[in-house]
Every structure is written in C-alpha cells, then in structure tokens.
N, C-alpha and C positions, 0 to 999 in steps of 0.2 A: 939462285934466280930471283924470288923473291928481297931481297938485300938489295937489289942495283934499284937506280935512280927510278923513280915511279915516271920521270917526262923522257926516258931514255927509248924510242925508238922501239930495239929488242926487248926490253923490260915489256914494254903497252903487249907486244906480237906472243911474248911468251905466256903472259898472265892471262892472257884472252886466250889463247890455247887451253890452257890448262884448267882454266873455269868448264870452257865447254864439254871438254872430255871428263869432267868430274861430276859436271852435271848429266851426261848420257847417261853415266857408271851408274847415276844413282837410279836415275830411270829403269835401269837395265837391273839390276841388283833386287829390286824390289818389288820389281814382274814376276820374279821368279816362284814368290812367295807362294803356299795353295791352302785358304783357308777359306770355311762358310761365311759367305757372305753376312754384315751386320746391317740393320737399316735403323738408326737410333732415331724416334721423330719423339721420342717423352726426354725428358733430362738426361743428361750423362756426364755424369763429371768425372772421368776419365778411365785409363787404360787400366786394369786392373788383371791381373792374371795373366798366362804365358800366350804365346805366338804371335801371329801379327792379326790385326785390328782391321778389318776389310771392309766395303761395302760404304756409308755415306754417312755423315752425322749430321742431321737438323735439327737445332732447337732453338727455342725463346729464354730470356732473362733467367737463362742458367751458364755460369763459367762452362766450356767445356776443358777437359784439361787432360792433354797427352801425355802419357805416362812411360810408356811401352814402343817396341814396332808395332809402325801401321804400312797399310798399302791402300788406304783409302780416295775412291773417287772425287769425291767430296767432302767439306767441310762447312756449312751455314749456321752463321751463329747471328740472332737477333737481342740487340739490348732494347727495350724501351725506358723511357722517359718513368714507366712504372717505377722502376729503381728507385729508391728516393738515398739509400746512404751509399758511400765508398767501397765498404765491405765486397768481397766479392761483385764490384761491378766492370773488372776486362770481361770482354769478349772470349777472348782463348786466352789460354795458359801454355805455353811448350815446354815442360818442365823435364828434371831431372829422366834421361831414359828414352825420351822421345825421338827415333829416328825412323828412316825410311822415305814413303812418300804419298805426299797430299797435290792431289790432281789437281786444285778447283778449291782455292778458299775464297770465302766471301764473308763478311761480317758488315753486319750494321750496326752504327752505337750509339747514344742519346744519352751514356752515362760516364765512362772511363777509356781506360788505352783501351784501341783495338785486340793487340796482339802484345803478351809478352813474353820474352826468352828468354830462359834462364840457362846457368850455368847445367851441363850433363845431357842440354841437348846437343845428337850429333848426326851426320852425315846425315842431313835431312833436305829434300827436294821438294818445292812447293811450285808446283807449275802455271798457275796462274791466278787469275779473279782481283778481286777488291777488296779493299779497306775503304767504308765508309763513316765517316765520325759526322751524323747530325746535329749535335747538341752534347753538352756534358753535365756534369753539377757544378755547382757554383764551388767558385773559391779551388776546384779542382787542377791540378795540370794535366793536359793530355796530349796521348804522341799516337801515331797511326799505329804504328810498330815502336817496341823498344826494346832493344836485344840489348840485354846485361850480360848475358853467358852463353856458351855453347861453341861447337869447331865445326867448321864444315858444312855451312848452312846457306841451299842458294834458292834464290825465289827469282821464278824466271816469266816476267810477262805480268806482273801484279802491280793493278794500280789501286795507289795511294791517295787518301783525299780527306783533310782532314782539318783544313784550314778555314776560316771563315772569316770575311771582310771586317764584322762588327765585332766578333770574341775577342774576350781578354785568355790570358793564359793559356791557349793553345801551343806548344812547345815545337813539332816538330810532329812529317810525316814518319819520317824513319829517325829512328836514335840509338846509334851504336856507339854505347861507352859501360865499359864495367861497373857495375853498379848491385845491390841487392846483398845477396850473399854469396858472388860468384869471387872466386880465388884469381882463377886466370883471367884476361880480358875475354870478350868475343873474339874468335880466329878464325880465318876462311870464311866470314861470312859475307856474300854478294847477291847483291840486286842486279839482274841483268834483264835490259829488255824493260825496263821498270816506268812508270808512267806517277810524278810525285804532285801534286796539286798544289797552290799556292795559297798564299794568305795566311799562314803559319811561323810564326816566329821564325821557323827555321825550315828550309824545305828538308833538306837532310842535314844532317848534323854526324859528323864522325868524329870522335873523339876517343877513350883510351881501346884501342882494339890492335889488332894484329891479323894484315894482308885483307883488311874488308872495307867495303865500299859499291860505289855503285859502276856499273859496266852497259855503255849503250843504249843509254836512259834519258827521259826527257823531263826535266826540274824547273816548273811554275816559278815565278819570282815570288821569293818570300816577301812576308806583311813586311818586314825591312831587306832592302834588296841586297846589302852585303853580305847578309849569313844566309842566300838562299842555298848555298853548299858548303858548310864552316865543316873543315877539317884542324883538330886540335892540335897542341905538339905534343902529345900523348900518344896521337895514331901513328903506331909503327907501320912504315911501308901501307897506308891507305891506297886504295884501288878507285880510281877516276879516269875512268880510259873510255872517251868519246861519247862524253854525257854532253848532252845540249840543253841551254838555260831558256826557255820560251815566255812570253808576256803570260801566254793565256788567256 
C-alpha cells in the first residue's frame, strides 16, 4: 500500500486511513496505562526507571529528555535567552525508548531546536500545542522539530513557528532526514492537522525518511518561497496529502 504513487487517488484515501487509525491505537493504548501521577515543576532530565511516566512536566532552561513510556498530560519546557552556550540548549529530547503519549506540548526557545528525535523513539502520539523559537544564538542553526530517528511518530494538531523575517540561519519548522547517530531513516512519522509558520528557510523540509511527512496541514511560505515544502529524492514514499500553502 505504501509502495503505490503518493499522487494516486487510492494511495492519498489509504495512507489517511491508516494514519488515523494508528493515531486512535495510540491514544487508546496508552489510556490504558495506571500509574501515580508525577507533577515535575524543579528540573528533570528524563525518564529513568520502569513503567509509564504520568501526570505533567514544567520546567525552565533544563533539556527535559524522554527516556521511557510515558502517558503524560503535558509537557512545558521554557529556554531563556539566559543560555549563553550550545551545550544542552534544545528544549526536549525524544531519545532512545520514548514511546506512548504526550497530550499537550509546548516549548518556548530563545537558544536551540525546539524538539529532537532520535533514533529508538517509537509509536509515540503527541496530540497537540506549540513550538515556539523566539530567538537562538548566534552562528547557531535551528529547526522547530528535527526528527533524525524513530518509527511510528504522529503529532496531531501542533503548531509550528519558528521562522523569523530578520534571522539568518533558521533552517526549518520541521526536518525529517536521518541524521545524528540514527541507522535507519525516520519511518511512519506524520504531522497531521499541523499548523507550520513561515519565514524559515524551509517551512518543512522532508528528506531521507521512509512513509513520513505531513497530512492536512497548513505551510506559511518560506523566507524562499520554493522550499516552503522541499521533499528530497531520498524520501522514500513521503506523505503530502492535502497540505495547503497560505501567505500568512
């Protein structure tokens, strides 16, 4: 199914079936979970220890970084401008292990990427909120999201925003291409319902991956209007089924 032409009619009808139903699963999968609630408001830098991860994570100018299952409401992660080096300044981390599902992320940043994805995260459901990138450090590049790794990863209703009129080196809201220390590309991973902000080198950029992309979504024109949706010839079977391109 996957295989047939991505502008084929039956291909758009199946892959938009199949997203939705996989995105319920994950919903439904991850309800099921029964553990004490967590409520992290001092630092936490990630999942450490067995079951699943509940309850909400707020913090300031700490990575926080998923490790484990979670089933958590929330996720608010604030960078400030306090930052002053590269080291540890994303916002989140989704690292090796991280699956299940995040209600409600929101990050704010004024130093590096929003959100990155590595290779080992899997069948993970992120249901809504924002990426917002105010500001970064110099000489830095930054992407709202940058998924290097992981299978099975759908963010349903998240906007994106991360572009700015006057910035140099802004790269991209979303960037799916293998990258880091990941083996396989990123697989199964979509943006549905997704809201992409402009002014950004690139508004989405899909390059080496496999069946991911965006679905139903609405894509500011990039700071250059022809890569406001640059699909590579690396992206096997990429996923662009009834994105619409808006001035903003």
């Amino acid at each position: 199914m996957w295989g047939c032409s991505r502008r084929s009619r039956p291909c758009v009808f199946a892959r938009t079936a199949l997203i939705s139903v996989a995105f319920a699963l994950f919903l439904g999968v991850t309800q099921l979970a029964v553990a004490r609630p967590l409520l992290a408001t001092a630092p936490t830098h990630g999942h450490r220890g067995h079951g699943v991860l509940t309850g909400s994570i707020r913090q300031t100018n700490h990575t926080w970084v998923c490790r484990g299952p979670v089933n958590l409401k929330s996720v608010s992660v604030t960078m400030t401008s306090a930052i002053t080096t590269r080291r540890n300044g994303d916002a989140v981390h989704l690292a090796p292990g991280c699956t299940g599902r995040i209600g409600r992320l929101t990050v704010v940043t004024s130093v590096a990427d929003g959100v990155k994805v590595a290779e080992g995260v899997h069948d993970l459901a992120v249901g809504g909120g924002s990426i917002r990138c105010l500001a970064k450090l110099a000489h830095l590049h930054q992407d709202g999201m940058q998924v290097m790794g992981g299978a099975r990863i759908t963010m349903h209703g998240l906007r994106i925003d991360c572009g700015r009129p006057q910035a140099s080196l802004i790269n991209s809201n979303l960037f799916i291409k293998r990258a880091g220390r990941s083996t396989p590309p990123p697989t199964d991973v979509v943006c549905v319902d997704c809201s992409l902000g402009g002014s950004a080198a690139h508004t989405a950029s899909i390059q080496e991956s496999v069946r991911s992309g965006l679905v139903d979504s609405t894509l500011c024109s990039a700071k250059y209007s022809k890569l406001t949706l640059t699909i590579g010839r690396n992206a096997v079977d990429p996923v662009d089924v009834r994105n619409a391109i808006d001035t903003c």
